[in-house]
C-alpha positions in Angstrom: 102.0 76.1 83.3 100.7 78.4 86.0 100.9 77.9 89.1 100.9 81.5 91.3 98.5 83.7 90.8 98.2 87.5 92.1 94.5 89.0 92.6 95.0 92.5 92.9 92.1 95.1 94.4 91.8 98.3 93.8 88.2 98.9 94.1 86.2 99.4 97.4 83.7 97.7 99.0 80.2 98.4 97.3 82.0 98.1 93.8 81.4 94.7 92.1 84.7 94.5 91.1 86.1 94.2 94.7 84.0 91.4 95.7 84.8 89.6 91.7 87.9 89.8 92.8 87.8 88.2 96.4 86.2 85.5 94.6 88.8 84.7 92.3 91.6 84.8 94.8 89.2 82.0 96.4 88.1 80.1 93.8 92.2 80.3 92.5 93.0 79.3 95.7 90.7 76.7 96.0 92.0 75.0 92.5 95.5 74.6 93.9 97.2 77.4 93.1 99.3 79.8 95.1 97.4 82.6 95.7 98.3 86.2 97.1 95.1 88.6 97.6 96.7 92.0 97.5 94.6 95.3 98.2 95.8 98.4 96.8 94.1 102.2 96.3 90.4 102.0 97.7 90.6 98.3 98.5 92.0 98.9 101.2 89.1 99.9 103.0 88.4 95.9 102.8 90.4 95.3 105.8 88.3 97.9 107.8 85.2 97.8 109.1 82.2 95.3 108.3 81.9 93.5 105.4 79.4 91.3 104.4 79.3 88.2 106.2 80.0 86.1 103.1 83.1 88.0 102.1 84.4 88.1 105.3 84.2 84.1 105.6 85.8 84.0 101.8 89.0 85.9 102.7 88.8 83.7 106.3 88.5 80.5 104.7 91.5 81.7 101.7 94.0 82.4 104.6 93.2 79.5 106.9 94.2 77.0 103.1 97.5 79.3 103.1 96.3 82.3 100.8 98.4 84.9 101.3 96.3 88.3 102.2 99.0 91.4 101.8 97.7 95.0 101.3 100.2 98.2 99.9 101.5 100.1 103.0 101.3 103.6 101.3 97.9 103.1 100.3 96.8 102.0 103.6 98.6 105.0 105.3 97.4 107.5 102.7 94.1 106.6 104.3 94.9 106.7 107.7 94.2 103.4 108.2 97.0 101.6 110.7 97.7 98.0 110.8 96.1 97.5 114.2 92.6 98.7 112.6 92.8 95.5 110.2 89.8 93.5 110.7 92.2 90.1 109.9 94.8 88.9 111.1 98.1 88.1 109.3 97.6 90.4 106.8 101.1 91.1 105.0 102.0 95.2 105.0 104.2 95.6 101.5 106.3 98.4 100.1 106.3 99.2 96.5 109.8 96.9 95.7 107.6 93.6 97.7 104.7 93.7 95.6 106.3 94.5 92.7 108.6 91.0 93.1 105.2 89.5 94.0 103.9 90.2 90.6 107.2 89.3 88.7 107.4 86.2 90.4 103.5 85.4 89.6 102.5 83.5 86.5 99.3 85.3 86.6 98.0 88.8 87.7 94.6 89.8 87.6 93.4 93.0 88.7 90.0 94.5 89.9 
């Protein structure tokens, strides 16, 4: 039975694929399962600048019912982009060994 689920991003904002998979972390989320929206590569741009209003109230609305928003530090560094620049709050900064027991301890990883 599943009952985490891992939504990984990889894509940036502009490609379909980032905001298909912002709304599976939601709609996931949403259905009861445990849910950790990670961005990784280009999707961290997500967590910069504006976004469109609706995806910005989807990943709101997934942390406020206890989603789990985390981002890869490297990838987020490679881009210059610092914690402080993060246009949420709460968002979880991972090293390669966290997200990798993230995933191993998800019954489900999808990835955009």
């Amino acid at each position: 039975m599943i009952s985490t689920v891992s939504i990984i991003i990889r894509h940036a904002l502009g490609d379909e694929r980032m905001a298909l998979g912002v709304r599976a972390a939601y709609a996931a989320q949403a259905g009861g399962y445990e849910t950790t929206l990670a961005l990784v590569g280009e999707g961290v741009y997500a967590l910069t600048g504006s976004l469109p209003e609706y995806l910005r109230n989807m990943i709101s609305s997934f942390q406020e019912n206890d989603g789990r928003l985390a981002c890869l530090g490297y990838c987020a560094e490679e881009r210059g982009i610092a914690p402080s620049e993060f246009g949420f709050e709460g968002v979880d900064v991972l090293g390669n060994g966290e997200l990798a027991e993230i995933l191993e301890d998800s019954d489900s990883v999808n990835v955009f």
